[in-house]
LOZA-736753 format. One record per atom (N, C-alpha, C): z negated, y negated, x; residue in one letter. Coordinates in steps of 0.1 Angstrom, whole numbers, plus 5000, padded with zeros to 4 digits. Example, Ala and Ser with C-alpha at 12.3 -4.5 7.8 and 13.67 -1.06 7.14 Angstrom:
# LOZA-736753
492250575132A492250455123A492250335132A492950225128S492950115137S492150005129S
***
This chain:
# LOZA-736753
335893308435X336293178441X335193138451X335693038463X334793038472X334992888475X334292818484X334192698482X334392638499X335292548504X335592548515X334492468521X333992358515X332892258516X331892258505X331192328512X330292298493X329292188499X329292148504X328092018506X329291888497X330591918492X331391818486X330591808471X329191918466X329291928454X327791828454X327091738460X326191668464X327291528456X328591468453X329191418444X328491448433X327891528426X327891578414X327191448401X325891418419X324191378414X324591218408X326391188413X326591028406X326291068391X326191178387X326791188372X325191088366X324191128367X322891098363X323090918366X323190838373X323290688370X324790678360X325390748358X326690708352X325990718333X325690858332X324390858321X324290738317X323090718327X322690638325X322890508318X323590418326X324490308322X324590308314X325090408302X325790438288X324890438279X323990528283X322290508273X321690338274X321790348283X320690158283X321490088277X320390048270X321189968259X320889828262X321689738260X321489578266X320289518259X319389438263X318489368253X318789228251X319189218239X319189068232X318488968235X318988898234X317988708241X318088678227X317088588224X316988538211X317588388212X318288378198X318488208200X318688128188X317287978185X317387958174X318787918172X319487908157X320687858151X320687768140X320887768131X320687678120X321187728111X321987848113X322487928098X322988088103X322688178090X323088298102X323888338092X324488298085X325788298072X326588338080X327188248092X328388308097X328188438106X326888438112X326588548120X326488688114X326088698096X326088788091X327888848087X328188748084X329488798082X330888888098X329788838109X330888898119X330089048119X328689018115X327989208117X328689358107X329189248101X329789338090X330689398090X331689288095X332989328102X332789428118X332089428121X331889498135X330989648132X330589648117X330389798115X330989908117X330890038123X332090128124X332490118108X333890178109X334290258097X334290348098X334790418104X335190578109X334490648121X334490798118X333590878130X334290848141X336090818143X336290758158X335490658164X335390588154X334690418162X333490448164X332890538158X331290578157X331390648176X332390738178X332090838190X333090798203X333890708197X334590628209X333790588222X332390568220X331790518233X331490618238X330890748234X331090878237X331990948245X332990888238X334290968247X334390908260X334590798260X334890688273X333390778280X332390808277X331190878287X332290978291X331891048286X332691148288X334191198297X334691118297X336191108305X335391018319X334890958320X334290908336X333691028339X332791168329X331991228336X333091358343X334391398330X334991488337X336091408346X336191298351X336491198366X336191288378X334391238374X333791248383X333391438389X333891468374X333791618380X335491698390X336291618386X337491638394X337191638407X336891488411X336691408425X335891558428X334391568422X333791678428X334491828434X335191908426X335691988431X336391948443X337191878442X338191808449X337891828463X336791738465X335791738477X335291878482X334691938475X334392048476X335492168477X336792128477X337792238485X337892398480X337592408469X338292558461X338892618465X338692778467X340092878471X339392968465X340693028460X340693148455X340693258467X339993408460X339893518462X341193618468X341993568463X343893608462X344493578468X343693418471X344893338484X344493378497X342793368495X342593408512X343393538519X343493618506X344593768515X345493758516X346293618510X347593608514X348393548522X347393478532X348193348544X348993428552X350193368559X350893418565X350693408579X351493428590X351293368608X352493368606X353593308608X354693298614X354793208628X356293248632X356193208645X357693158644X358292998642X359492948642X360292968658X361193038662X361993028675X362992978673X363192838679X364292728679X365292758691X366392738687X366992828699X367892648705X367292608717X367992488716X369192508731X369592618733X370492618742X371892578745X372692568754X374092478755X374692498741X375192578736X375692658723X375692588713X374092548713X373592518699X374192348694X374792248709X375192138706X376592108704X377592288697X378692248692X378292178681X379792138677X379592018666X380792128656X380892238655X381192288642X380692298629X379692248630X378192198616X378092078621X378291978611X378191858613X376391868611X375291718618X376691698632X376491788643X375391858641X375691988654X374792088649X374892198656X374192318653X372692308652X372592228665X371092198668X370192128656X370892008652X370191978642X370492018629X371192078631X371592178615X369992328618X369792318628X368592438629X367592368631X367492248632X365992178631X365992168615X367092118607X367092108596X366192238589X366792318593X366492488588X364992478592X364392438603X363192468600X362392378599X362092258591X361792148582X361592228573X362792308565X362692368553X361492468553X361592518564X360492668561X359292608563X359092508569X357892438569X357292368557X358492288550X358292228539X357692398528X357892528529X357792548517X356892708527X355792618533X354192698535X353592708524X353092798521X351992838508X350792788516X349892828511X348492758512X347592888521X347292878527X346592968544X347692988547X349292948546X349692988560X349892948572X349592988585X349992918595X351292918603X351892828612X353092838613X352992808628X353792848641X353892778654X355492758657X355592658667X356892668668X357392678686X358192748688X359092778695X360392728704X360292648715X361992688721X362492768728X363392828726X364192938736X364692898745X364092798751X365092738763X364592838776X364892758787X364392798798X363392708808X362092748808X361992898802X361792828787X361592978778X360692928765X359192848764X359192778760X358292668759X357692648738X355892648743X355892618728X355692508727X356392428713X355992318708X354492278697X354492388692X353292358688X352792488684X351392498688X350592618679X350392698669X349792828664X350092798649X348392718647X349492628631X348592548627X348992578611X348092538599X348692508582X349192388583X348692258596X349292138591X350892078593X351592088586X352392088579X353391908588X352791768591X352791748598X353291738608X352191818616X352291828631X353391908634X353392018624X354792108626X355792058626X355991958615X357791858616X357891768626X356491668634X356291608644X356991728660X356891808656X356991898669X358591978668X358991958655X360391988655X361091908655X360791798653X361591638655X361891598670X360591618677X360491618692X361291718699X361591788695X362491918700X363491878702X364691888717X365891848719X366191918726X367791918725X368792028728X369192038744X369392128747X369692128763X370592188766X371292178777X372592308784X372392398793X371192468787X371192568797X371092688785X370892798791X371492918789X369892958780X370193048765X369193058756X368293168766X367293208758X365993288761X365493328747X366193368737X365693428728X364893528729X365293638736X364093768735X363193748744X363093618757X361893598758X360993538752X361293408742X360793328731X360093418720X360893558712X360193648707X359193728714X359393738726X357993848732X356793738733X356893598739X355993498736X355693488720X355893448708X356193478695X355493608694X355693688695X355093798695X353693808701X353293768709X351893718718X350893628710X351493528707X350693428699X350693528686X351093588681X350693658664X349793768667X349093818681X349093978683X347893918674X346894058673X345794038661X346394028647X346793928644X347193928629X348093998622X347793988608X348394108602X349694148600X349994248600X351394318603X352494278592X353894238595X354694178590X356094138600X356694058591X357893998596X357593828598X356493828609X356293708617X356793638619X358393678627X358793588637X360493558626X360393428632X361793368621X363093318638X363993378637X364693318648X365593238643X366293058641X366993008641X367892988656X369193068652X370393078662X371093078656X372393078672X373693078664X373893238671X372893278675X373093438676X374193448692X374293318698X374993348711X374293408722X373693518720X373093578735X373293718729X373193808745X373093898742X372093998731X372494118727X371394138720X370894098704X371893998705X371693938687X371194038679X372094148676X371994208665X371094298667X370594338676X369594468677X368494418670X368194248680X367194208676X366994168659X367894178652X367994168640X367794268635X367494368638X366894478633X365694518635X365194478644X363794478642X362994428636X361594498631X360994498615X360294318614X359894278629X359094158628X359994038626X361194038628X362493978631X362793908618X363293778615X364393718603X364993668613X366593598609X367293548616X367693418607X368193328606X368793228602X369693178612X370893208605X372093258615X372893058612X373292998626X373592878620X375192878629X376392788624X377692808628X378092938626X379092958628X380593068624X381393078636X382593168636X383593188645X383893098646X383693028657X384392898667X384692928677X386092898678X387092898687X386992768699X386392868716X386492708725X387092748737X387092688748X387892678760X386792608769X386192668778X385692598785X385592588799X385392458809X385192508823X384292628827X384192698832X382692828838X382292828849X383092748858X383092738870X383692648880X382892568887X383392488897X382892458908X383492478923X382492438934X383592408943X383192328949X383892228965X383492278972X383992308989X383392299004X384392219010X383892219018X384592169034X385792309039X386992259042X387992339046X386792389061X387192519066X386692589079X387392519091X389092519087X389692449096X390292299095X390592269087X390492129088X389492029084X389491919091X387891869091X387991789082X389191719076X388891649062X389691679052X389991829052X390291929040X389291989036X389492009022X388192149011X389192169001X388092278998X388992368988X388092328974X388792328968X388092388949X388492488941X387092548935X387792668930X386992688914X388292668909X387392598892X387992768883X387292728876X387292888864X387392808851X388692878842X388792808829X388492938820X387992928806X387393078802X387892998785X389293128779X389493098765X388093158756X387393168753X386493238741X386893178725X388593238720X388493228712X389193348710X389393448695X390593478689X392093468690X392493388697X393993298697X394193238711X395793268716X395993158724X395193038726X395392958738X394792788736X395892748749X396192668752X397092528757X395792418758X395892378770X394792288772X395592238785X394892098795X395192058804X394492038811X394292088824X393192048832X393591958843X392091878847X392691738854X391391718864X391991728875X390891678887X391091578897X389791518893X389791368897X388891358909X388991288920X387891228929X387391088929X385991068920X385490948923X386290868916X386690938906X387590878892X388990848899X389290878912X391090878915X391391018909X392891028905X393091138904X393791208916X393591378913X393691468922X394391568920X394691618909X395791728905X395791718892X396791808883X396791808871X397791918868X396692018860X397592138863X397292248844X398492228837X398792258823X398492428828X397492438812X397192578811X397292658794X397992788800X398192888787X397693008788X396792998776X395993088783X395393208773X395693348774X395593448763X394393488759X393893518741X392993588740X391793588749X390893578750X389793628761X390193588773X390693518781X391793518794X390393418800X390593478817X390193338821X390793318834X390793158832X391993118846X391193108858X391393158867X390493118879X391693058889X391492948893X392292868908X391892818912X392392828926X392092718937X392992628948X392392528945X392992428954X393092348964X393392338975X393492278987X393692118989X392792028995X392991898990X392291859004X393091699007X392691709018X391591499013X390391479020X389891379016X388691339029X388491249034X387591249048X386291169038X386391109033X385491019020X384491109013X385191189011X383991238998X383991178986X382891238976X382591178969X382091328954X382191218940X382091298931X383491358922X383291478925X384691578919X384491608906X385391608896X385191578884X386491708879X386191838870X386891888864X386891878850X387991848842X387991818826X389291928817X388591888809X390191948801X389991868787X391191848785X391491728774X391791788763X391791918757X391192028746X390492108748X389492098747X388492208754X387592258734X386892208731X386192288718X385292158710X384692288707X383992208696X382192168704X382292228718X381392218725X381792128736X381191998740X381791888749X381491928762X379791998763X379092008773X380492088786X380792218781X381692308790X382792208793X383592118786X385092048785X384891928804X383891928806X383891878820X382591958830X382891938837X382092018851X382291888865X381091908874X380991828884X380391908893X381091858906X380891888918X380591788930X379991798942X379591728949X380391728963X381391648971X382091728981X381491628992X380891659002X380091609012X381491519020X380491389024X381291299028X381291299048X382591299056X382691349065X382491219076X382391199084X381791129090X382891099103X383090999111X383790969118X382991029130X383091079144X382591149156X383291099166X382391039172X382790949189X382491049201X383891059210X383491199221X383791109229X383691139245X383791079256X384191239265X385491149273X385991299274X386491229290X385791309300X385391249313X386391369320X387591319324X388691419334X389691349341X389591419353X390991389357X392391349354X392491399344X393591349338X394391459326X393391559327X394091679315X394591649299X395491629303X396591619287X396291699277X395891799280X395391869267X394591859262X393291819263X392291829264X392191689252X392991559263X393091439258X393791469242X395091529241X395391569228X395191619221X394391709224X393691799213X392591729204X391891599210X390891559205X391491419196X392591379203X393591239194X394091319185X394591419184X395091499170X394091469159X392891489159X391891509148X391691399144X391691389130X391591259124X390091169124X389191249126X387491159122X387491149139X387891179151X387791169164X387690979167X386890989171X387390849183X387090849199X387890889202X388190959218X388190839228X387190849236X387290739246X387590839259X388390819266X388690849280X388190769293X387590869300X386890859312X387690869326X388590789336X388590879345X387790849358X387090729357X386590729367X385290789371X385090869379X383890989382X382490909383X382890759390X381490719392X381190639380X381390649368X381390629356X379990619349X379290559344X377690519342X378390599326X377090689316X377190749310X376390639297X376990649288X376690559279X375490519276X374590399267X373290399265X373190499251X373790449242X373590579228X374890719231X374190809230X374890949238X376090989223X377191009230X378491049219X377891109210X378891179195X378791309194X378791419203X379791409213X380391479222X380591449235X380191499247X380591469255X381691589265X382491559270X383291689277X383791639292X383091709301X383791729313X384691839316X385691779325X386791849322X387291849337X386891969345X386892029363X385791929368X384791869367X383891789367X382291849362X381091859374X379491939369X379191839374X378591729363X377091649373X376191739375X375591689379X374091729388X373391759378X372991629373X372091609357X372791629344X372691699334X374091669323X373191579313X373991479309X373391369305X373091379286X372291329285X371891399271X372791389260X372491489248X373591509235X374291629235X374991639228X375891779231X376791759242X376891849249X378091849260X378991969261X380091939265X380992049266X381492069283X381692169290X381792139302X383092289302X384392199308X384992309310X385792289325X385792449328X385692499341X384992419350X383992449356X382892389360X382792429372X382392319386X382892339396X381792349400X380192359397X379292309404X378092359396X377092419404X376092509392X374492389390X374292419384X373292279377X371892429368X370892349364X369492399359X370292509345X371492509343X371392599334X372492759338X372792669350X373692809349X374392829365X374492899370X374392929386X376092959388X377092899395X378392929399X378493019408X379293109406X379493229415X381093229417X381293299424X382793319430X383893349420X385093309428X385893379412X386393499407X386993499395X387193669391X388593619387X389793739391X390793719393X391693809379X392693729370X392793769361X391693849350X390693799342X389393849338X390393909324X389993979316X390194069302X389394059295X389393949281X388793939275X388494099266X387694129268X386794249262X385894239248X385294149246X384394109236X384293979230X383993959221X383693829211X382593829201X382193689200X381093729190X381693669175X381793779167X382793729159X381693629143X380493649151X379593579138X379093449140X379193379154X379293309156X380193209148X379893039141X380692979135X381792909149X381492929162X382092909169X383492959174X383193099167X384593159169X385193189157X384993129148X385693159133X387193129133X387693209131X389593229132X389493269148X389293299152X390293239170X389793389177X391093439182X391293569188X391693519202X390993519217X390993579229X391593679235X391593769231X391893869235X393693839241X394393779235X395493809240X396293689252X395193569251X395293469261X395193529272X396393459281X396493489299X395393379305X394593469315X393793369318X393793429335X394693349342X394393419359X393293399368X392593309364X391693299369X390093249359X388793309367X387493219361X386593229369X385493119366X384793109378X383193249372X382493299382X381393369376X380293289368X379693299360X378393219353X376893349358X376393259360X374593369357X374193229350X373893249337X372893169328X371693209329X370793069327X369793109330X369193129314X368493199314X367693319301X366993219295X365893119302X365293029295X365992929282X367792909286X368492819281X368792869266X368193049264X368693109252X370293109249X370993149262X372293139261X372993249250X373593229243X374693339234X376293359240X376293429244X377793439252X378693469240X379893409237X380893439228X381593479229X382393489247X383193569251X383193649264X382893739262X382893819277X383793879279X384293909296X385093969303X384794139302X385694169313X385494379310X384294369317X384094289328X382694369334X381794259326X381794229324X380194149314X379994009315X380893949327X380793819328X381293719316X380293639313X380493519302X381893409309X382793439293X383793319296X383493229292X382593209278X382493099270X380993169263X380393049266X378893049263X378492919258X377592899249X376592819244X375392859248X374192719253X373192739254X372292619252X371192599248X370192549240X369292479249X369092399246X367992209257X367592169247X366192119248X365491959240X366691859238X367791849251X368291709245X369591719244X369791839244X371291879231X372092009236X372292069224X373192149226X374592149242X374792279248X375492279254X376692399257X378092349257X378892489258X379492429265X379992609271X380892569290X381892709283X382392639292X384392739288X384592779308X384492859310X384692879326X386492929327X387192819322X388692849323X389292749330X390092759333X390892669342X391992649335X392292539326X393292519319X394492459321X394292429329X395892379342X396592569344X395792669344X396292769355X396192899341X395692889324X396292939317X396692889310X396892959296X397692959286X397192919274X396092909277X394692879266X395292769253X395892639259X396092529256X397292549246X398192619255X399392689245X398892779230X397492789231X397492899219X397192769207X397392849194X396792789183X395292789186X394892889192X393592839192X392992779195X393492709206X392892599215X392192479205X393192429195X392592339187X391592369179X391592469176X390392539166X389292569174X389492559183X388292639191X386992469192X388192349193X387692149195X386992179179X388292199171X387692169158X386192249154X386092369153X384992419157X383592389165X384392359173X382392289183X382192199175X382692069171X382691949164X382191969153X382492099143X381892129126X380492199134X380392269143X379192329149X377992219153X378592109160X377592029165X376891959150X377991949143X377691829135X376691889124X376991999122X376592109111X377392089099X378392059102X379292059087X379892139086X380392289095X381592329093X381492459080X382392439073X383092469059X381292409049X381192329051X380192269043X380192279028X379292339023X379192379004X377992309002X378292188995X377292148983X377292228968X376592358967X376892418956X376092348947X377292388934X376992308918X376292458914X375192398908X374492438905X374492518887X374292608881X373992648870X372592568857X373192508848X372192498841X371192558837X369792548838X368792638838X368192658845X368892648857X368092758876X367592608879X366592678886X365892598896X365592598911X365792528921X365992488933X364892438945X365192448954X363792428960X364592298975X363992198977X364392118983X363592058992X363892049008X363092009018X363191859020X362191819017X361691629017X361291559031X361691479031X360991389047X359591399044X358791349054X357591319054X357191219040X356291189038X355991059030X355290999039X355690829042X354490749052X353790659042X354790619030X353890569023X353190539011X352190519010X350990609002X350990558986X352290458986X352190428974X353890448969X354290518979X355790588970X355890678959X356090728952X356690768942X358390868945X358090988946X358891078939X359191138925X360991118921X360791168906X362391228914X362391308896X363791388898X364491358885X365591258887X366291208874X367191298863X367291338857X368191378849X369091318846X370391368841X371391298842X370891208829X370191228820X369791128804X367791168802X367691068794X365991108797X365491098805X363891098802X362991018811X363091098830X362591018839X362291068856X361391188847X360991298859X359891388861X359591348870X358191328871X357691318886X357391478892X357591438909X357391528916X356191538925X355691698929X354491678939X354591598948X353091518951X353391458964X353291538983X353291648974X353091728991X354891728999X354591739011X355691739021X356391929016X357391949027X358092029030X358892069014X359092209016X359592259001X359392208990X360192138978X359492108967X360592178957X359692258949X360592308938X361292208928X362592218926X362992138911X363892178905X363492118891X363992248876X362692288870X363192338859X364792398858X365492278848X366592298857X367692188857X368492218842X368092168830X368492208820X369692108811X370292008817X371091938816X372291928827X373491928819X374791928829X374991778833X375391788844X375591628854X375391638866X374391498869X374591488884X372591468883X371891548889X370391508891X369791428904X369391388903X368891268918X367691278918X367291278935X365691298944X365691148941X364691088934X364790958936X363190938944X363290818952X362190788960X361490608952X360890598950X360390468946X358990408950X359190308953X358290218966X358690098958X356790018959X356789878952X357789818965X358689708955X359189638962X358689508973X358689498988X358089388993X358289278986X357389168996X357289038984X358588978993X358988898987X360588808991X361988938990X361689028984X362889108982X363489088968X364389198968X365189168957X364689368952X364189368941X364189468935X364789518927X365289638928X366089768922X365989798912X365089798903X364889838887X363989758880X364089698868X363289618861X361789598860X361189738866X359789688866X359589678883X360089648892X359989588902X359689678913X360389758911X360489898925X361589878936X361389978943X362689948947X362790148948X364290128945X364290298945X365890308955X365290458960X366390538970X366890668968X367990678966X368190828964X368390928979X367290998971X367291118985X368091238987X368691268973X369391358972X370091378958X370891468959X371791458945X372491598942X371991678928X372091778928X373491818916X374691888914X375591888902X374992018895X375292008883X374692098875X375392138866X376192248859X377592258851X377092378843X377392398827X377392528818X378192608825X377592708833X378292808840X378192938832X377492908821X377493078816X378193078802X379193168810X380393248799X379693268781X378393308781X377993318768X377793238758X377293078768X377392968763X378692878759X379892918764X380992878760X381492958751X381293058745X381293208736X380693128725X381593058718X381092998700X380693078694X381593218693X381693318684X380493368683X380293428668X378893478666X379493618668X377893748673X378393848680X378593958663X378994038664X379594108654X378294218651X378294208642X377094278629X375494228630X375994058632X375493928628X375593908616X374793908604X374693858595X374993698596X375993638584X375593508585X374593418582X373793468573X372393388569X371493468561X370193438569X369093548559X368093418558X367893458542X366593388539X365593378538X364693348549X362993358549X362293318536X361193398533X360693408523X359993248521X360193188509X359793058511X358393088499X357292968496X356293028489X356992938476X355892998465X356492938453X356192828448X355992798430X355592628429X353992608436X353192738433X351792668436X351292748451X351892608461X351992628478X351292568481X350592428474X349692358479X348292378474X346792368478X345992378481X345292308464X344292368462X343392328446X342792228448X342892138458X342492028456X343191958454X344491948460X345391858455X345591848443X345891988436X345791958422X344991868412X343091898419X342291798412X342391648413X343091628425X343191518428X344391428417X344891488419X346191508408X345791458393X344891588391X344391548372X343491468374X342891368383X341791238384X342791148382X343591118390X344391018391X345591028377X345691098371X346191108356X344891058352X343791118350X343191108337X342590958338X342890898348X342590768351X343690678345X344590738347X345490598341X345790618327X345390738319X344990788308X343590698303X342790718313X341590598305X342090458305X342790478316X343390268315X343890228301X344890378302X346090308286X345190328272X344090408271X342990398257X342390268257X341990188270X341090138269X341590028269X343189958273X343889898270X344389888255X344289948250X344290028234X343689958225X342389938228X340989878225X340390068216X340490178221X340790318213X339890358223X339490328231X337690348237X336890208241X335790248242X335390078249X335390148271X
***
């Protein structure tokens, strides 16, 4: 036996004043009386009778001294020879991913496997140590290994469940890291419901227990959802949502898509065995807003039963369209619904103080082209970017740049075009020609200024056919998603788990505050450096916000109760996109439950026990001495 604290056995030396006390005997005071008749008669009665009453004071020594020899060990911390070879290392892996927060085990998996490991903690032998584990993403430890017993349940209590996608076999290679050195065994304990790849292999290996939590559950869940902006129409998008059965059996469910809580479609689904529904839908909205997919039976998992998406909100676009009088030109731009078309005809026309979206001359080259985007078609007059040359007589469209977003949909080639005027662009402008003729001359070119984008169309639209084509409108609609940068615009929704990188304004000031909200729980704050800022991993489904927070001035009205004022900078959707996670089912030659070796009755440490027989043998002196059966 060996002694954890032997400076505890320095207790010992009370024993010698306790002696003591017992041996000293009181000294009598004298006092005259006037008769000791009655004093003789109480001496008599207070003689022992018996060897108890003779050793009674004895014993009472004696029970204080083996007290005080309890306390002593006690202090001094005893271990056996046997135990030291026996402490364990384990390594608890909590698996807290989307999966884990079906409610098939009341009230969910998750805390039915916190439960599970409370237990293996409650039933540590004495040197063992224990650390604990999430499999999230990434894997994260909660606590060290430690024997205290405590801090372990403190760290599994603090443990909460997330929707993103497990990391078991990374969680075990970490698990595996923290035990290297120590002695060889079955270390690592995994609490799952066994939803990831790989389950069962891993259950074969030698370092491996599983505590297998939930059963075959049957669910239905969204897998997928994302919005854009239609290519051709400017306040159409599409959606394209994925429904995924993961059970044994038919399911019947209804799916329902809402905008900004209006509703939007509603479309009944039957759906086989393993099936999964993928559709898409066409919806037309200039507004925007938040897109919401549900299903009103979905499982025993809530997280998959809704999905969100983010559909960018479209903006109204003011052109100024300076012509003669060309009807086409004029209709093509009053067709479009975000348009607000003002018509120009008078030439000597002073050019606005805030510059359009758009501006379009139409058989019309100022001198100067006045700042913002401009469009200039057939162009009578050569200006700093582009030099007029003579004309070319029925030209052949020959070439296209088909990667340009400028010509998305729209074929040339078969438009009659009898006449165009020549262009030489000047090289400094970084011109990209879109469409050239047989000999090389640019029809339709874009090129590049400090003060805004510029494209020229060298057609004469009175003299073809241009205007007659479908393409003509696509060609308006186009420049306009081009200038604006919206065209077929995707705010992609994001996967639980992944993380993102996001470009921030400047900061001017020095006492703002960047966080990144989660749709529940506390802000994260974010670096305060400019440009790129990583964020994630996004481990909750919803909607995440760049929030910006700045003390509020004085005489304002401030935005959240401790007196900020806050802005959102951006807004990220986040949805259970992985098929495994909607997969209840445990994977097949999964054991349902294995039981980690728990320790037996004597798990706790030889002091406690002394402690134990003091505080008995104490209230054992109380009830003798209450007795009057010692003094």
């Amino acid at each position: 036996m060996n002694l954890v604290n032997p400076a505890g056995l320095w207790l010992a030396a009370l024993a010698a004043p306790i002696i003591g006390l017992y041996i000293l005997k009181i000294r009598l005071r004298r006092e005259p009386v006037s008769t000791i008749q009655f004093w003789r008669r109480v001496f008599e009665e207070k003689k022992p009778r018996s060897i108890w009453q003779r050793l009674r004071h004895w014993v009472s020594l004696a029970l204080q001294l083996l007290f005080l020899l309890l306390l002593t060990g006690a202090l001094a911390d005893p271990i056996f020879r046997w135990q030291q070879g026996q402490g364990r290392r384990r390594v608890l892996v909590l698996d807290d991913s989307a999966s884990m927060n079906a409610t098939d085990v009341a009230p969910s998996r998750f805390e039915a496997a916190r439960a599970e490991c409370r237990r293996i903690v409650d039933g540590m032998r004495l040197g063992d140590e224990t650390a604990v584990i999430a499999a999230g993403t990434p894997p994260r430890v909660l606590c060290g290994l430690t024997d205290h017993q405590r801090t372990l349940r403190e760290a599994i209590d603090a443990a909460t469940p997330t929707d993103g996608p497990t990391r078991v076999d990374e969680a075990v290679a970490l698990a595996r890291r923290l035990l290297s050195g120590g002695p060889p065994g079955r270390g690592v304990v995994v609490v799952s419901d066994g939803g990831f790849d790989g389950a069962a292999a891993l259950l074969k290996q030698a370092d491996v227990e599983m505590v297998a939590i939930g059963g075959k559950t049957a669910n239905v869940g969204v897998t997928r959802l994302q919005a854009r902006r239609s290519l051709l129409d400017p306040v159409g998008y599409e959606i394209l949502v994925e429904v995924s059965n993961a059970s044994d059996g038919p399911a019947e469910c209804r799916l329902e898509l809402d905008l900004d809580d209006e509703p939007v479609d509603v479309v009944p689904l039957q759906l086989k065995p393993g099936e999964r529904s993928v559709q898409v839908f066409e919806k037309t909205s200039a507004d925007g807003g938040l897109l919401r997919a549900k299903l009103d039976r979905g499982g025993a998992l809530a997280a998959d039963d809704t999905a969100v998406a983010l559909l960018p909100k479209r903006s109204r676009q003011k052109v100024r369209l300076e012509t003669a009088g060309d009807l086409f030109l004029e209709k093509v731009f009053e067709a479009m619904p975000l348009v607000d078309l003002e018509v120009v005809k008078d030439p000597e026309a002073k050019p606005p103080a805030t510059p359009p979206a758009l501006t379009v001359f139409d058989g019309r080259t100022p001198d100067v082209l006045p700042p913002g985007p401009v469009l200039v078609v057939a162009p009578r007059a050569s200006n700093a970017l582009w030099k007029l040359g003579e004309s070319i007589q029925n030209p052949v469209v020959a070439k296209q740049d088909g990667d340009s977003p400028l010509m998305t949909h729209i074929r040339l080639d078969n438009v009659l075009i009898p006449e165009a005027r020549k262009l030489t662009l000047d090289p400094a402008a970084k011109p990209r020609v879109l469409v050239e003729a047989g000999g090389g001359d640019p029809i339709y070119a874009a090129l590049e200024r400090p003060e805004g984008r510029v494209v020229v169309l060298a057609v004469d639209l009175d003299k073809s056919d241009l205007p007659l084509q479908t393409a003509f409108p696509i060609m308006a609609t186009n420049l306009l998603s081009w200038l604006s940068g919206t065209q077929g615009e995707l705010r992609e929704a994001l996967a639980t788990g992944s993380t993102t990188e996001a470009a921030l304004p400047v900061e001017t000031v020095p006492e703002a505050v960047r966080v990144l909200r989660p749709p529940s729980g506390p802000d994260r704050p974010l670096p305060a450096a400019t440009g790129k800022v990583g964020l994630g991993p996004l481990d909750l489904a919803g909607i995440w916000k760049v929030v910006r927070r700045t003390p509020a001035p004085k005489g304002s009205k401030a935005t959240t109760d401790d007196g900020a004022a806050e802005e959102t900078l951006m807004e990220l959707a986040c949805n259970v996109a992985d098929r495994r996670e909607t997969d209840l089912r445990a994977p097949e030659g999964l054991e349902p439950r294995v039981e980690p070796a728990l320790a037996g009755f004597f798990r706790r440490p030889l002091w406690f026990y002394l402690v134990a027989c003091a505080w008995a043998l104490t209230s054992w002196e109380w009830f003798l001495h209450q007795r009057r059966w010692i003094d």
